[in-house]
BADRENSE-734064 format. One record per residue (C-alpha): residue number from 1; residue in three letters; chain; x, y, z. Coordinates in pm, 1 decimal, padded with zeros to 6 digits. Layout:
<sites>
SITE    nr   rest   kette         xx         yy         zz
SITE   NUM    ALA       A          X          Y          Z
...
</sites>
This chain:
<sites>
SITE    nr   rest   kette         xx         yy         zz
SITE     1    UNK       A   -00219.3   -00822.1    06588.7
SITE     2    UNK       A   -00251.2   -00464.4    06797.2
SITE     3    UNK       A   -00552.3   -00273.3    06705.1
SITE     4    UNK       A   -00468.5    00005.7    06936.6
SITE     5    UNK       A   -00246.2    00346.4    06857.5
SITE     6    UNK       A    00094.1    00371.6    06951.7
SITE     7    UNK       A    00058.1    00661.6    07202.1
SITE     8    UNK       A    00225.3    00890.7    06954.3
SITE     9    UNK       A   -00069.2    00855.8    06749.9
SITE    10    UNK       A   -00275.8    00877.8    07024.0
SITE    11    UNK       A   -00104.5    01198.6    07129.9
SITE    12    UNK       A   -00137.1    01320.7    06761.0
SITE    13    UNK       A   -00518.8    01217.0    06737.2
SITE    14    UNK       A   -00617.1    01415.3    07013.4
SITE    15    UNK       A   -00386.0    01763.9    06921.3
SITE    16    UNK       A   -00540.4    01687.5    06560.3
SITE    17    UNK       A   -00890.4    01692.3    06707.7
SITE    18    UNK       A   -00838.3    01996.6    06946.2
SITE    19    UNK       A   -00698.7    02216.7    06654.3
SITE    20    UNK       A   -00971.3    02121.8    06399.8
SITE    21    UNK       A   -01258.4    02186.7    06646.0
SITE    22    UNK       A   -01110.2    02567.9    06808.1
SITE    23    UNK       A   -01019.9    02655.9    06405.1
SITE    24    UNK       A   -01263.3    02465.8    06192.3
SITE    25    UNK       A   -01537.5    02401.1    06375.1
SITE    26    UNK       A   -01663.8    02726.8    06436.9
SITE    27    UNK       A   -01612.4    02811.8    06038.6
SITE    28    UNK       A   -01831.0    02543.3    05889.4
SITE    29    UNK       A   -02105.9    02793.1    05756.4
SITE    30    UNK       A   -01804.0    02994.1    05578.0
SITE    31    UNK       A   -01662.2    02696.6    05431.5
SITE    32    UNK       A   -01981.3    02499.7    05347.4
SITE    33    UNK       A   -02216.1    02757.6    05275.7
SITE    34    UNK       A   -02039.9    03052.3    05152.7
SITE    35    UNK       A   -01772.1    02866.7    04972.2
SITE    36    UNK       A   -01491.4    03081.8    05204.0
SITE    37    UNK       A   -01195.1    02898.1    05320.1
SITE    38    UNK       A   -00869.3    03184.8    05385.9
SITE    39    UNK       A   -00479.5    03188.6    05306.8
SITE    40    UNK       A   -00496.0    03217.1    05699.4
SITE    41    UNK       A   -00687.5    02920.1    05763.3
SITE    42    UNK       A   -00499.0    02695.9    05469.7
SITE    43    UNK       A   -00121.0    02769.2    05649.4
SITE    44    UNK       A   -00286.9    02714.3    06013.2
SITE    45    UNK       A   -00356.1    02375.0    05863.0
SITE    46    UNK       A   -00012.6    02367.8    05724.2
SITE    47    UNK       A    00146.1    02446.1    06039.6
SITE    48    UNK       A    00021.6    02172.4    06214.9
SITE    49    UNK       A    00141.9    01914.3    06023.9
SITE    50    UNK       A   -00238.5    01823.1    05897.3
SITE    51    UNK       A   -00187.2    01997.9    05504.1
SITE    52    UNK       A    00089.8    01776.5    05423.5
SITE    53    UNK       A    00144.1    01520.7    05698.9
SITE    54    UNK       A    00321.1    01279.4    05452.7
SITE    55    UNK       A    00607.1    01522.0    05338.9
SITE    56    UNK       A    00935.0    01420.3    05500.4
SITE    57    UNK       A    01119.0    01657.6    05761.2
SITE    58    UNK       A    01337.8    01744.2    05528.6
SITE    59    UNK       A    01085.3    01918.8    05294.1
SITE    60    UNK       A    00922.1    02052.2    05594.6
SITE    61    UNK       A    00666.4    01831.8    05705.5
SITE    62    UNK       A    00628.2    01600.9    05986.4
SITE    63    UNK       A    00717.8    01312.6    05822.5
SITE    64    UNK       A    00457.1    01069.2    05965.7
SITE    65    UNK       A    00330.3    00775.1    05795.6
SITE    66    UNK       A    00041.1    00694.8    05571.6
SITE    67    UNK       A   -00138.8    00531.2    05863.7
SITE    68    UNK       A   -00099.9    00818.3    06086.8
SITE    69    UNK       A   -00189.8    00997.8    05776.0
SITE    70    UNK       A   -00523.2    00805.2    05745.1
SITE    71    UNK       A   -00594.5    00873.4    06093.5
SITE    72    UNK       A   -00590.4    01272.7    06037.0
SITE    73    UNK       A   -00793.3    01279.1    05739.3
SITE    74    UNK       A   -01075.8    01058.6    05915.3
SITE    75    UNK       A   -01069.7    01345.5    06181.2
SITE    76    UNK       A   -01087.5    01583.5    05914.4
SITE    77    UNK       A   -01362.4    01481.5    05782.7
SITE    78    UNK       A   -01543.4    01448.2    06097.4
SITE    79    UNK       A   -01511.3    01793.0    06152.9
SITE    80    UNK       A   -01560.1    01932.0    05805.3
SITE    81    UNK       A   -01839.3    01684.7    05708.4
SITE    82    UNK       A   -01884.6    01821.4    05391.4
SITE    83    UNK       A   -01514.7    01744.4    05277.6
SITE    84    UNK       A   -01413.9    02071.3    05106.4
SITE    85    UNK       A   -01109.1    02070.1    05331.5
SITE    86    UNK       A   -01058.7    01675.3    05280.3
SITE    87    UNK       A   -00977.9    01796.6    04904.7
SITE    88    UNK       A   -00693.5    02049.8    05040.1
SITE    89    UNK       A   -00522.0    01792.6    05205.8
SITE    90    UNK       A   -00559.8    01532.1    04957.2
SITE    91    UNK       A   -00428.1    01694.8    04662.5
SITE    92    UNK       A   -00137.3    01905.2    04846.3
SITE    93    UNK       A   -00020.6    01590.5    05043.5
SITE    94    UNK       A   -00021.1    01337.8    04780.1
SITE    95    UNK       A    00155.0    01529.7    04491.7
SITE    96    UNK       A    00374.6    01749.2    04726.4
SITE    97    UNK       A    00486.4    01334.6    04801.9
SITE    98    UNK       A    00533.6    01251.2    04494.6
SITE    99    UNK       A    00772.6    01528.2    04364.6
SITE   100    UNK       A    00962.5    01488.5    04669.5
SITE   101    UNK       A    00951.7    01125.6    04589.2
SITE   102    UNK       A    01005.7    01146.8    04184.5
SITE   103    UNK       A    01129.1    01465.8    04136.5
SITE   104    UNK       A    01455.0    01643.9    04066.0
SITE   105    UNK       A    01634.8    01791.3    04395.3
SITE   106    UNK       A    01619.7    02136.0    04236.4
SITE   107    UNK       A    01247.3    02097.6    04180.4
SITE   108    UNK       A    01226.9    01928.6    04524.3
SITE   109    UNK       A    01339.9    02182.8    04708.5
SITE   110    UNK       A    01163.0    02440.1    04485.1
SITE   111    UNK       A    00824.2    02321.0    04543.6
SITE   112    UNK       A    00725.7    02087.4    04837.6
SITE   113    UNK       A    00877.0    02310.9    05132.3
SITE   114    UNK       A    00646.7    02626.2    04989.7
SITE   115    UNK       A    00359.7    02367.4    04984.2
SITE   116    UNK       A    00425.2    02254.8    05349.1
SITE   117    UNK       A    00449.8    02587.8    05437.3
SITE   118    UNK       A    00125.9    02643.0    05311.1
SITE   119    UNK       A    00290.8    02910.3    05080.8
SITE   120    UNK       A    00106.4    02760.6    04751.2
SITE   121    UNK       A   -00137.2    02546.8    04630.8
SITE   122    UNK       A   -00041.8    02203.3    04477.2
SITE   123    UNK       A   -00321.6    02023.4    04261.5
SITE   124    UNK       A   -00348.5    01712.8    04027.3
SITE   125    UNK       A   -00443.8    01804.6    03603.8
SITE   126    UNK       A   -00541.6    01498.5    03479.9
SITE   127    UNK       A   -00875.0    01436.1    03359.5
SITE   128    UNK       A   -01018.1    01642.1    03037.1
SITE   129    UNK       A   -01326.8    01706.2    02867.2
SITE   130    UNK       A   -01330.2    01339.4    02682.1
SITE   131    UNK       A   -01226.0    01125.2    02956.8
SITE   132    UNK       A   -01105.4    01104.9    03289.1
SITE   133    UNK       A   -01020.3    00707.6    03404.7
SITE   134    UNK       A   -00836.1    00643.6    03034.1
SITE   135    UNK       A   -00541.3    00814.6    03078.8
SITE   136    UNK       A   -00334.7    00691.8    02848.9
SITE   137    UNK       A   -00602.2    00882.8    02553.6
SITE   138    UNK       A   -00543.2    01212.0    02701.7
SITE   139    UNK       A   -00510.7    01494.3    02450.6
SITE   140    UNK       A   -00296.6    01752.5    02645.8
SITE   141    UNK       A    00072.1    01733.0    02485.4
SITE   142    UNK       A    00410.1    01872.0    02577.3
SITE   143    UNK       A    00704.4    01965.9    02355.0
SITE   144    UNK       A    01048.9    01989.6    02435.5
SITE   145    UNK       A    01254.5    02288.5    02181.4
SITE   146    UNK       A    01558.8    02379.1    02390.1
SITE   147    UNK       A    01505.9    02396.4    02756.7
SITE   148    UNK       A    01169.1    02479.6    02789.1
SITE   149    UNK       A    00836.2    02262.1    02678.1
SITE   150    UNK       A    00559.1    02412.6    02552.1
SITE   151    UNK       A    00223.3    02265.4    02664.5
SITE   152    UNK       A   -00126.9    02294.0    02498.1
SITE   153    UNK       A   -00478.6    02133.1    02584.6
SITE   154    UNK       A   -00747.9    02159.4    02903.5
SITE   155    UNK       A   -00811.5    01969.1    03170.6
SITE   156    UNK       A   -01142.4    01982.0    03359.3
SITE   157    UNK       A   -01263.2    01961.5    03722.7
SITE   158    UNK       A   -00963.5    02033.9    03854.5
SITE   159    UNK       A   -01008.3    02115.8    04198.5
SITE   160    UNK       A   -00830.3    02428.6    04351.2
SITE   161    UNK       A   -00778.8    02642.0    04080.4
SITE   162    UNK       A   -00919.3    02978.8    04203.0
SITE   163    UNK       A   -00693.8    02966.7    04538.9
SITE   164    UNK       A   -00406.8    02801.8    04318.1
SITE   165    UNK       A   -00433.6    03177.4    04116.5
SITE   166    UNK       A   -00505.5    03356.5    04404.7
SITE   167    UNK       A   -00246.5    03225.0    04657.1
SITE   168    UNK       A   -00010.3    03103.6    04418.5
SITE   169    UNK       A    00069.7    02774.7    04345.0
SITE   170    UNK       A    00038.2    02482.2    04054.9
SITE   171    UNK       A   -00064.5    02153.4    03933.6
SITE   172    UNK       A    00105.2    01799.9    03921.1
SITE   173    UNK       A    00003.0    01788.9    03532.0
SITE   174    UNK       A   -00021.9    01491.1    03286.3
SITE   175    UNK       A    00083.3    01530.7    02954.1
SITE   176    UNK       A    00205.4    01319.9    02615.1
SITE   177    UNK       A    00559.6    01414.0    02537.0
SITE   178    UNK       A    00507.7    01150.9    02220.1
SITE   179    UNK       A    00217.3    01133.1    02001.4
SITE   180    UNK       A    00113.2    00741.5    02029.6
SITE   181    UNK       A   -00122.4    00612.6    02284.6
SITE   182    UNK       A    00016.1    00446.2    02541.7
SITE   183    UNK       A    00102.3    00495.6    02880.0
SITE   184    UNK       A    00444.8    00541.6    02793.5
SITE   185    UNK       A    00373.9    00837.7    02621.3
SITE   186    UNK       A    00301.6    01002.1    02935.4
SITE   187    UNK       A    00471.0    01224.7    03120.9
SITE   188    UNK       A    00447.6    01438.0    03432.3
SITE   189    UNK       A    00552.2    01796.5    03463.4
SITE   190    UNK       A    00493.5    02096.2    03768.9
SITE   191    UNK       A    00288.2    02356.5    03615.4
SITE   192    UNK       A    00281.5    02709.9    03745.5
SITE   193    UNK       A   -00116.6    02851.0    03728.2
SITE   194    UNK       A    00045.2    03174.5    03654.4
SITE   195    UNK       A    00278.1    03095.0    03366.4
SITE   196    UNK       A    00201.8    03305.4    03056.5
SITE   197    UNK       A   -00074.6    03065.6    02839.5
SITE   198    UNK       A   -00262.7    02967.4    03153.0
SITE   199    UNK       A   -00617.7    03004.3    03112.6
SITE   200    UNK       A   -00860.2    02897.7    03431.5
SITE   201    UNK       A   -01267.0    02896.5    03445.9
SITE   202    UNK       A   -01484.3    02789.0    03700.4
SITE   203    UNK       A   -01804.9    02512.7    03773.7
SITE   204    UNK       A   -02061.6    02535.1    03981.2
SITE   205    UNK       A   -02049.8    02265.6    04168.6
SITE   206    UNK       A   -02284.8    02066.1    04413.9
SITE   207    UNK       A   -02079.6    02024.8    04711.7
SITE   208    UNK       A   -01734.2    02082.3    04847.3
SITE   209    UNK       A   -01816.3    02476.6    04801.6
SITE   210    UNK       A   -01511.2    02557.3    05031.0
SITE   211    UNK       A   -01278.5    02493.2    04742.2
SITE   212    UNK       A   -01291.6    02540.6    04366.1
SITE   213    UNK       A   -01303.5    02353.1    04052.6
SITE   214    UNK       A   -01236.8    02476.9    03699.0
SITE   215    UNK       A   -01104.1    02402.7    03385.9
SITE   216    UNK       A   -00702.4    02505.6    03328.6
SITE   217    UNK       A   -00612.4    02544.2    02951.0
SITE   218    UNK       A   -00275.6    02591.2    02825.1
SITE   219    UNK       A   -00185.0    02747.4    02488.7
SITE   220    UNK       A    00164.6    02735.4    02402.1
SITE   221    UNK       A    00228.6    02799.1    02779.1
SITE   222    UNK       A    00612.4    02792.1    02829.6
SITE   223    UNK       A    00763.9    02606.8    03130.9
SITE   224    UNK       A    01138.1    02548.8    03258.0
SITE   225    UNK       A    01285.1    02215.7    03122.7
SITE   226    UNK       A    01396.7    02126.5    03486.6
SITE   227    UNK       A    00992.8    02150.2    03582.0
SITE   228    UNK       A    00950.8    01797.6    03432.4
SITE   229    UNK       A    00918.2    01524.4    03721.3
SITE   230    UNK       A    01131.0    01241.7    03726.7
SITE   231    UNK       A    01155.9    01120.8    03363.0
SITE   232    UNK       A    00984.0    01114.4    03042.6
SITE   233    UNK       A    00715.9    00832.9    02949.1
SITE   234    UNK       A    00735.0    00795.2    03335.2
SITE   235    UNK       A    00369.1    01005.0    03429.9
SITE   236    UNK       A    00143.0    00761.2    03380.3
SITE   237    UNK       A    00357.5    00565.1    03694.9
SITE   238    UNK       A    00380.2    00829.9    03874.8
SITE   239    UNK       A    00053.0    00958.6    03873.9
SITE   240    UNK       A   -00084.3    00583.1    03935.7
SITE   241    UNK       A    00159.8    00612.2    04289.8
SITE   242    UNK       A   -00000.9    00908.7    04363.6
SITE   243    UNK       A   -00351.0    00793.8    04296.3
SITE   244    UNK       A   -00309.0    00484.8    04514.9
SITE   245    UNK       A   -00226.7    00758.9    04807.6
SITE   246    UNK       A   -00510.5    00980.0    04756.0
SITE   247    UNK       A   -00795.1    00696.6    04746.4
SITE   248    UNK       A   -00703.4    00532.0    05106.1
SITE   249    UNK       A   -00718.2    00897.0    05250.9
SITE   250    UNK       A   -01039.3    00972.5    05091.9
SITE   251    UNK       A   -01191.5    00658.8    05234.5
SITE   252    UNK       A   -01079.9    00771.0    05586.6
SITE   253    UNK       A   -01218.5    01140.9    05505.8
SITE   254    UNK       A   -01551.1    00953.6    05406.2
SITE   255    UNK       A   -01564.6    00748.8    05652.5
SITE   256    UNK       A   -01514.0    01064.5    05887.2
SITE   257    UNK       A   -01809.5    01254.8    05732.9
SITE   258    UNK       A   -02039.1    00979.9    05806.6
SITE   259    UNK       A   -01959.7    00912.0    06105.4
SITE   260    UNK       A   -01992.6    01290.0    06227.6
SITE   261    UNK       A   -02364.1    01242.1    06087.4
SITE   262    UNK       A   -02409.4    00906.7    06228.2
SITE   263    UNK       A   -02338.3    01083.7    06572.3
SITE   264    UNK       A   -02608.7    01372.3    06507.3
SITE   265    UNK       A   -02884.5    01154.7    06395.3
SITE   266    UNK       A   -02779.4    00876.8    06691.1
SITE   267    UNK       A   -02821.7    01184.3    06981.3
SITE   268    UNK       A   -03171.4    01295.5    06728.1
SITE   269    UNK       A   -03365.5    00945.5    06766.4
SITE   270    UNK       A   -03309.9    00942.2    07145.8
SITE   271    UNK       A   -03458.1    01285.0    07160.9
SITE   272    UNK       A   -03745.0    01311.6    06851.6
SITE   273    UNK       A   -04057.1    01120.6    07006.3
SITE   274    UNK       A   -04332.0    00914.2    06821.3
SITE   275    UNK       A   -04654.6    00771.2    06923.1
SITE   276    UNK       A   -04519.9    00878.1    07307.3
SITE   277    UNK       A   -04165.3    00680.9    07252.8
SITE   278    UNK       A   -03835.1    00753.9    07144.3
SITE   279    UNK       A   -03757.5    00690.7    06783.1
SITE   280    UNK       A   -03407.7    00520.3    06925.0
SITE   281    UNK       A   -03695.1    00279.9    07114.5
SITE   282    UNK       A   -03803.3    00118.1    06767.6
SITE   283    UNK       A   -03684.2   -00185.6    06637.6
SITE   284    UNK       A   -03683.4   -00038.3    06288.9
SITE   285    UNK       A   -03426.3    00247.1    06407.8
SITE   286    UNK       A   -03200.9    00030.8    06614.3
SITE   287    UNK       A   -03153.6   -00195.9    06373.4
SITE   288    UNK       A   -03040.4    00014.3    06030.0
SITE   289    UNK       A   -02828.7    00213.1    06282.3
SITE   290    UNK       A   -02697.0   -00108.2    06410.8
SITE   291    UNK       A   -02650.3   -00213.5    06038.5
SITE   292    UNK       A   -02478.6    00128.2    05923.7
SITE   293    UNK       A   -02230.8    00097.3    06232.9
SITE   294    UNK       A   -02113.9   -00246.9    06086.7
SITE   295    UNK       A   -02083.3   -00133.5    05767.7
SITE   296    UNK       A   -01869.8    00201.1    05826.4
SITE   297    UNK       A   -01656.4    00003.9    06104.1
SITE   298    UNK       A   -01601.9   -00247.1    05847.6
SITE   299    UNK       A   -01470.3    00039.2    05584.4
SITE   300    UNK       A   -01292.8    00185.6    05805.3
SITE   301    UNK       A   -01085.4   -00127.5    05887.9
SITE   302    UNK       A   -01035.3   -00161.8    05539.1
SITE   303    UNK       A   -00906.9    00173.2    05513.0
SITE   304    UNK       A   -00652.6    00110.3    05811.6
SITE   305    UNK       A   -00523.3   -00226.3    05628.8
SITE   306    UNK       A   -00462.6   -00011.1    05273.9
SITE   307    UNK       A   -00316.6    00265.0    05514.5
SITE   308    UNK       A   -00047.3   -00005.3    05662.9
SITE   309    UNK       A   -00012.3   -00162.2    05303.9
SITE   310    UNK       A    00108.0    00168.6    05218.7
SITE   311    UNK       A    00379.9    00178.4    05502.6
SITE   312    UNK       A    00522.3   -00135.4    05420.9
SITE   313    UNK       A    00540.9   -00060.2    04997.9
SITE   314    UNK       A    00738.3    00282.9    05129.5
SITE   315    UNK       A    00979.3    00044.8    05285.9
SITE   316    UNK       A    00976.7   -00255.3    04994.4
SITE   317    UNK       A    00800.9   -00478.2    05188.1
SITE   318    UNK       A    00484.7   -00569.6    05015.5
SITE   319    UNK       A    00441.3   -00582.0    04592.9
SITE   320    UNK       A    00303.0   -00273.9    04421.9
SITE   321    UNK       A   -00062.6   -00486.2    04299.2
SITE   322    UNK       A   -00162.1   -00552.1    04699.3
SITE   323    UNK       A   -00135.3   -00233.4    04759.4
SITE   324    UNK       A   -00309.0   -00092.2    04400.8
SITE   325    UNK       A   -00576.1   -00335.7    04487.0
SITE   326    UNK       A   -00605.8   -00217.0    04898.1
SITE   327    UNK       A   -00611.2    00144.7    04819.3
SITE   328    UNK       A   -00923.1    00035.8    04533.6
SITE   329    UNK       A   -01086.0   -00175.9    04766.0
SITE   330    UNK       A   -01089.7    00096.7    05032.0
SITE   331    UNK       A   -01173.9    00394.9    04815.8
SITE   332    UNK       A   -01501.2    00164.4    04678.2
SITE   333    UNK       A   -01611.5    00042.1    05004.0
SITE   334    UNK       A   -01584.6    00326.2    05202.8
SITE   335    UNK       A   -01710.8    00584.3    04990.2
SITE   336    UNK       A   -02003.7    00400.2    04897.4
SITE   337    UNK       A   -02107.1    00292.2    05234.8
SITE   338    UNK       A   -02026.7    00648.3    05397.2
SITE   339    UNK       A   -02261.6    00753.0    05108.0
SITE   340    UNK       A   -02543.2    00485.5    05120.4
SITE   341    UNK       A   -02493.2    00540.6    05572.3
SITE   342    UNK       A   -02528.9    00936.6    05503.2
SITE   343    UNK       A   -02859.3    00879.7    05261.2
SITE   344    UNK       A   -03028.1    00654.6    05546.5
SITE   345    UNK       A   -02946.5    00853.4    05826.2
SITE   346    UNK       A   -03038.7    01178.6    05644.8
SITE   347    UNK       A   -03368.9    01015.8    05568.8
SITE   348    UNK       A   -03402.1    00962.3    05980.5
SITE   349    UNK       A   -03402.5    01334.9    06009.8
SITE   350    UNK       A   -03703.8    01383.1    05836.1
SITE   351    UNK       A   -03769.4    01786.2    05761.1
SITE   352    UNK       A   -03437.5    01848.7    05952.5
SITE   353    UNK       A   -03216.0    01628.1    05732.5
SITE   354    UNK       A   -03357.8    01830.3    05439.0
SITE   355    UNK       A   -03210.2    02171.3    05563.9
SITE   356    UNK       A   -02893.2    02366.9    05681.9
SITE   357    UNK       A   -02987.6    02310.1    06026.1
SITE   358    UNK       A   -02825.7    01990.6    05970.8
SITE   359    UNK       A   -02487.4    01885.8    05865.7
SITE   360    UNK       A   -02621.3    01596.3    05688.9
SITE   361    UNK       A   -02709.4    01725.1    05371.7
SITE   362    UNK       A   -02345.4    01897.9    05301.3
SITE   363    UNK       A   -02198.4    01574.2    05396.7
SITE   364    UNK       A   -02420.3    01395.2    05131.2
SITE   365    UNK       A   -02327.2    01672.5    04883.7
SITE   366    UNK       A   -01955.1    01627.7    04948.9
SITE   367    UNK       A   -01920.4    01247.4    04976.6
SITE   368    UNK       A   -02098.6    01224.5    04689.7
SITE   369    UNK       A   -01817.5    01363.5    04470.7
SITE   370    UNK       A   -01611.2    01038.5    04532.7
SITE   371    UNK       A   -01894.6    00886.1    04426.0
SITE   372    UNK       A   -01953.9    01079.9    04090.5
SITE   373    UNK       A   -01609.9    01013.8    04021.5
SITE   374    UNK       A   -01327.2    01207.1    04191.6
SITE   375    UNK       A   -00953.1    00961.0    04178.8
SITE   376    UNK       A   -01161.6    00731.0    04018.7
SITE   377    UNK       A   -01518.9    00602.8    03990.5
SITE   378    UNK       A   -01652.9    00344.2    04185.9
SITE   379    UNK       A   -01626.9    00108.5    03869.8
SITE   380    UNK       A   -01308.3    00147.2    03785.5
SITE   381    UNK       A   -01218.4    00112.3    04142.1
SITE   382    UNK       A   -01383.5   -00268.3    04092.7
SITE   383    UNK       A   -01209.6   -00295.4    03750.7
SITE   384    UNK       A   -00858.1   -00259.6    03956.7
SITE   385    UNK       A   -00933.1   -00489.8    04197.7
SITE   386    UNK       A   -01061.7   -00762.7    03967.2
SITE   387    UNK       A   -00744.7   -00677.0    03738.0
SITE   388    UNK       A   -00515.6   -00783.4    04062.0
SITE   389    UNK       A   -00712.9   -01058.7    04131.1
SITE   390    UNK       A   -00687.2   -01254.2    03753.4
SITE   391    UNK       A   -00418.0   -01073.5    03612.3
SITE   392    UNK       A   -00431.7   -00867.5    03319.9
SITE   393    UNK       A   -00461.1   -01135.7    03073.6
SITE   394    UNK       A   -00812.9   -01134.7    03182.0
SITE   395    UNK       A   -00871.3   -00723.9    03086.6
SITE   396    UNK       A   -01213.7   -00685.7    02967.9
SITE   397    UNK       A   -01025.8   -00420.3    02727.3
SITE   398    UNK       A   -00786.2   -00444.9    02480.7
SITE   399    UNK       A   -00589.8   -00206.5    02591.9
</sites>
């Protein structure tokens, strides 16, 4: 067992980390504080391969794998603590992946080389104003009447969908295409933001101000047949593929965050004096920064292990429940301890952890979305991994 990068990944690492801190580094106020991320900014990302580093070659990205994958979004996140830009690449990298994986050709090469590009927008409409986790109950239904579907309902904290209407651009959307529920019922489609019927509105929202998140409703909006991805009463898969992505990069995007404030508060303690000693002198400092080290090295391994899992399921080598119960394990653990790290070491700050002056409190503000819920809550996260580990005889549900 090598715990060392390939020196392509190496290579990649370091161009990664010399891009984000010339282009992104210098606009953290505009994209933490003022909510301002541009086109410009969004394809600059794109043309380095970090927007969509999953999509193949032949779509336009660089074709890397989810490892190398994991390893940009943890540098991401490092340099955009407060993970507004984590959310770009999540959303536009997963589902780009999984209509290039699912889709039609025609909708294949429609869609994911314009997202690459950084062209468009590409978001995930799932969750809706009952529910988020129980997918199978959602309300949002699609009809087929001669080669177009017509699609009514809402979806809720959908993130993106200002730029998505702005720049152009869509949403990997779930929808029942028959009226029982059951994941069957499901299916996934490519909705245009701008297709007549399309209704967006905005939240207010906590943290992650350099991107959006609103509410898309649909009233008999009209879509092309051929948008459909893959086939019907074949969403609720899909979606679950794409899901299993997005959680192992938001662990390393987490995991990137914290660690960016672990660094700040580790250079504060050796400087801040009290009682004529550096804080870093104290027993009671060394040792919770000794203890949140562990625990965010730790994660981050776990993230790494989901990250290879992921590799080998692209290439048949592992079953689909290690890796559904990886990508949990490392969405749960490394969110929550990235959080928990970031609440300690803002605490160390004292007055300077509780203003701007500081990067810790965005980072608490953004982290803490994965936390409140974003691709899954930290108990349904649990409820997947004891599912894989008993078998789903042993649901607590039902269903």
């Amino acid at each position: 067992m090598d715990f060392s990068l390939s020196e392509d990944q190496g290579l990649m690492v370091k161009a990664v980390r010399s891009y984000l801190s010339r282009e992104v580094a210098p606009r953290y106020g505009d994209i933490e504080y003022r909510g301002h991320v541009s086109k410009d900014l969004f394809m600059g990302l794109a043309s380095q391969g970090i927007l969509t580093p999953s999509i193949s070659q032949e779509y336009g990205g660089p074709g890397l794998s989810w490892l190398s994958s994991a390893l940009i979004m943890r540098e991401l996140g490092f340099y955009d603590p407060g993970m507004s830009l984590a959310v770009y690449v999540v959303v536009n990298n997963t589902w780009a992946k999984m209509i290039e994986v699912f889709g039609s050709r025609d909708l294949r090469e429609e869609i994911v080389p314009r997202v690459a590009r950084g062209e468009i927008f590409l978001g995930i409409a799932s969750t809706e104003p009952h529910g988020g986790s129980d997918v199978a109950n959602i309300k949002t239904t699609a009809h087929l009447d001669g080669e177009h579907y017509f699609i009514n309902g809402e979806k809720v904290y959908i993130s993106g969908v200002r730029e998505a209407r702005e720049w152009g651009g869509g949403y990997f959307l779930l929808a029942k295409t028959r009226p029982e529920r059951s994941h069957t019922a499901i299916s996934a489609f490519y909705l245009p933001v701008d297709a007549e019927g399309v209704e967006i509105g905005l939240f207010e929202t906590m943290g992650r101000i350099g991107i959006s998140t609103g509410i898309l409703m649909m009233r008999n909006t009209r879509i092309p047949r051929r948008y459909i991805v893959g086939e019907e009463g074949r969403g609720f898969i899909y979606a679950t593929e794409g899901f299993m992505r997005a959680r192992t990069l938001i662990g390393a995007a987490a995991i990137g965050s914290a660690t960016r404030v672990f660094e700040e508060v580790a250079e504060f303690v050796k400087n801040r004096e009290a009682f004529g000693w550096p804080l870093a002198r104290y027993e009671a400092i060394q040792f919770k920064l000794a203890d949140i080290w562990a625990e965010l090295e730790a994660s981050w391994n776990l993230v790494l292990k989901a990250a290879w899992a992921l590799d080998l399921y692209s290439q048949n080598k592992i079953p689909r429940s290690e890796v559904y119960k990886l990508s949990a394990a490392s969405k749960l653990l490394a969110v929550e301890k990235s959080f928990r790290a970031i609440v300690e070491l803002t605490q160390m700050l004292g007055g300077l952890g509780y203003t701007r002056e500081s990067i810790a409190e965005s980072a608490l503000r953004g982290v803490f979305s994965y936390m409140a819920g974003a691709e899954g809550a930290p108990n349904i996260m649990r409820m997947i991994i004891a599912r894989e580990i008993f078998g789903r005889e042993y649901r607590p549900t039902p269903l």
